[in-house]
C-alpha positions, 0 to 999 in steps of 0.5 A: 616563564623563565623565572629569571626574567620576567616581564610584565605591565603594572600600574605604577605611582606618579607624584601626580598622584595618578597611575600610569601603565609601565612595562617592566622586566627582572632579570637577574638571579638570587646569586648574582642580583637583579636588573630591573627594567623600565620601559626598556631601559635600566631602572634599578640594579639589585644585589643578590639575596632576592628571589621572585614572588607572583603577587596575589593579593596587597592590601590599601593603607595610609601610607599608599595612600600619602606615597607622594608626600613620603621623601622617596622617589617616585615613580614607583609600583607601591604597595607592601601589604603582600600576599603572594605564592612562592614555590606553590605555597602562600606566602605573606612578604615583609617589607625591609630590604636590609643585609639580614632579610637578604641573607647577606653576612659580609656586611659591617651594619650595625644595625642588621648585626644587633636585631635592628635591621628593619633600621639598615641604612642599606635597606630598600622598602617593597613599595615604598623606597625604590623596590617595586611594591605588590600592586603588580603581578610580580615582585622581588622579595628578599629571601629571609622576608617570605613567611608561609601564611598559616592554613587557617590564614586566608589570603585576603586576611594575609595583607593584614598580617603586615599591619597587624605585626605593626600593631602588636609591636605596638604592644609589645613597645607599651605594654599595659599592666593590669588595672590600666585603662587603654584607649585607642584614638581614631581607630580605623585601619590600623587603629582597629588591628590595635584594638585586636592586638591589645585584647589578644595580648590580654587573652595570651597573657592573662591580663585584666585592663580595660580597653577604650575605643575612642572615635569620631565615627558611631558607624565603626562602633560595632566593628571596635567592639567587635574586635575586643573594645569594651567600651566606645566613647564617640566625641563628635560632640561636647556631650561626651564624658570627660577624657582629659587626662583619664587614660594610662596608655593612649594609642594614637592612630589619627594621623593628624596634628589634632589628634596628637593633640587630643592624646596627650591631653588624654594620657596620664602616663604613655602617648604611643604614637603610631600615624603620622602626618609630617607636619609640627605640633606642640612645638614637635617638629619632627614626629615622622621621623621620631616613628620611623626611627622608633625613638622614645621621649621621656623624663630624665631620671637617675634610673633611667640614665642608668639602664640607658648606660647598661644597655649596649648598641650592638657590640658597642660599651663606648656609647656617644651621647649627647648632653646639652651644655647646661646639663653637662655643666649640672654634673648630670653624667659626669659623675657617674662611673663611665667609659661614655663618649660625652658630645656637647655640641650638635654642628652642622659637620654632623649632618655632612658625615657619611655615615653620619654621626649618632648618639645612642642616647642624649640628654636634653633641656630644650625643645629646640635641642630635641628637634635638632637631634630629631632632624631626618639627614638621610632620605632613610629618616636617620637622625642624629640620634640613633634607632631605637634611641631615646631622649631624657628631657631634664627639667632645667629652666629656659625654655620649657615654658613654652611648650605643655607637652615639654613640661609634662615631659621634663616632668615624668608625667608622660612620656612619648613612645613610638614604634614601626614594623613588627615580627611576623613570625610572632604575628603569625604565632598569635593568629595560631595560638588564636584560632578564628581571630584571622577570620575576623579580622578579615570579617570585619575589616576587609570591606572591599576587594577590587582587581589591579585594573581598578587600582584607581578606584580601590584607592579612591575608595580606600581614601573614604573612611565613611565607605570603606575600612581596608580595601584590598587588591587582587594582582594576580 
């Protein structure tokens, strides 16, 4: 097969939710970029900076699963838990498309210049924006995202290591400090790799905290435990112990509006939010674009203004911040010594510009101003508060009572936390320096692996949590 053209049939993802037989075929080279048909005709124009990988293996999650609720178009070949073969050797793939994962240096993105670039503006997402995903015989990948899986990594266990690189960025966002106790809410796909990665985290680091399975299903207790729980309290009933507010850290993996409920009333300090569900709770309007962007919610404080003001966004000391008239007008910025931009007004200007205007960081005093800067005004999920930004909610009257959650916010009683893809250098560093934890992880999370021609059914099963954990595919 000429390596710079390619053609194969896949199954490919419709907003019906069914899958449909598509032919499909690269042409192009690293150099000059890629053309991608579909069905004959042009689908997809790539720039340089990709190169072709054979698929061999890509794992089911959630996000799959909800493709057709996600603001990308569609059709599309999904999947982005990737295992393939490059050059003859295994290899896992990382998902963002951006400048840096492309090798491309002549580029003006912030975001790729300053560490940030799974939050290019520019990027495409394997099988999730555009890109065709690894539920196909081939995929094109950007050259700086394939990673050699470590020998001692199977294949089957390499689609975890995307998933898994999520969970000990997780982690490593809310780390816990000894004598904490961490619970992991809903664990199942990802909850249960967070399970993994917290306690591998307590092995490298040689922290002593106790770890808290939290679950609705007694069928996933041993697998819980099994990955590093040291305890499982089941609440499918009203006899369970009492929970509320009893947990420094809690990790939510539900992906549901009860569930964040659920872990806010658990939490004493850090909600780490890790599923979503695009919908509004607790007066939150905008949680999936909070996780996308990694942005965290907090209480104001003097310190936590300062360290924000000493921390630079790529090579920028001028930052833009938001801060809401009322508190402007309380002297909480102004009489610090600043070369910041000061922003006291959100128009709808803002959400019209390309690129659009950002702050690094912002001071709030309402709800309804937290949505507002929350609000996604690109199909990427930007909002007007830049990645990796944060909000300080200040505890000024008007409108907080409305909102629980906003009290205890404002209040520096809890704060919400929130993070996306991780390392997978870092991830695979793990898996070596902890010989037999890929096995298990692939022991007790792998429940099924299905060839492409079922992809239906692999995503039916995947669907049933009381059938399956992680259901992986083999494309090749």
């Amino acid at each position: 097969m000429d390596m710079n053209d390619i053609q194969f049939s896949a199954p490919e993802y419709q907003q019906d939710q069914s899958l449909w037989d598509v032919q499909y075929r690269y042409r192009g080279s690293v150099d000059k970029g890629w053309k991608i048909e579909r069905n004959g005709a042009t689908w997809l124009e790539l720039g340089p900076g990709y190169v072709p990988v054979k698929s061999l293996y890509c794992g089911i999650c959630s996000t799959d699963l909800a493709r057709h609720l996600l603001p990308f178009p569609l059709p599309q070949i999904i999947g982005h838990e990737l295992v393939g073969e490059y050059h003859g050797e295994v290899v896992a793939v990382e998902i963002n498309a951006s400048h840096a994962a492309r090798g491309i240096t002549d580029h003006d993105c912030e975001y790729c210049h300053c560490g940030l670039d799974s939050h290019c503006p520019d990027r495409l997402t394997l099988g999730i924006d555009r890109l065709p995903g690894g539920f196909s015989p081939w995929v094109l990948a950007p050259v700086h995202a394939i990673h050699k899986l470590p020998e001692t990594v199977s294949p089957q266990a390499g689609v975890l290591i995307e998933p898994f690189a999520a969970a000990i960025k997780a982690v490593e966002v809310s780390p816990p400090s000894p004598g904490d106790r961490v619970a992991v809410l809903g664990p199942r796909r990802l909850g249960m790799l967070i399970i993994a990665a917290l306690d591998s985290h307590r092995k490298l680091h040689h922290k002593q905290f106790e770890l808290i399975a939290v679950m609705r299903h007694e069928g996933l207790k041993n697998t819980a435990q099994a990955l590093g729980a040291d305890k499982v309290i089941l609440i499918r009933s009203n006899e369970h112990e009492d929970i509320h507010k009893q947990f420094d850290i809690v990790f939510d993996t539900t992906g549901s509006p009860t569930g964040f409920e659920l872990a806010v009333a658990m939490a004493k300090q850090t909600v780490h939010l890790k599923s979503t569900h695009g919908q509004a709770v607790m007066g939150l309007e905008n949680l999936t674009s909070m996780v996308i962007n990694e942005q965290t919610v907090t209480g104001y404080s003097e310190q936590k203004l300062l360290q924000l003001m000493a921390t630079n966004f790529g090579n920028s000391t001028n930052k833009n911040i938001y801060v809401s008239p009322s508190l402007l007008q309380n002297d909480y910025i102004s009489r610090f010594d600043t070369t910041c931009e000061l922003v006291s007004h959100i128009d709808d200007a803002m959400f019209r510009q390309d690129p659009p205007q950002q702050f690094d960081f912002a001071l709030v005093s309402s709800i309804e101003e937290l949505n507002q800067l929350m609000r996604p005004i690109t199909t990427q999920g930007q909002s007007l508060l830049k990645a990796s930004g944060t909000v300080l909610l200040a505890p000024e009257t008007g409108y907080l009572e409305k909102s629980t959650l906003i009290n205890e916010i404002s209040q520096g009683q809890l704060q919400i936390v929130t993070s996306r893809c991780g390392s997978f250098a870092k991830t695979m560093d793990v898996l070596r320096q902890l010989p037999g934890l890929a096995e298990k992880l692939q022991k007790h999370l792998v429940t099924q692996t299905m060839d492409l021609g079922q992809l239906a059914e692999a995503m039916s099963l995947a669907g049933q949590s009381d059938k399956s954990i992680k259901v992986v595919v083999k494309t090749s």
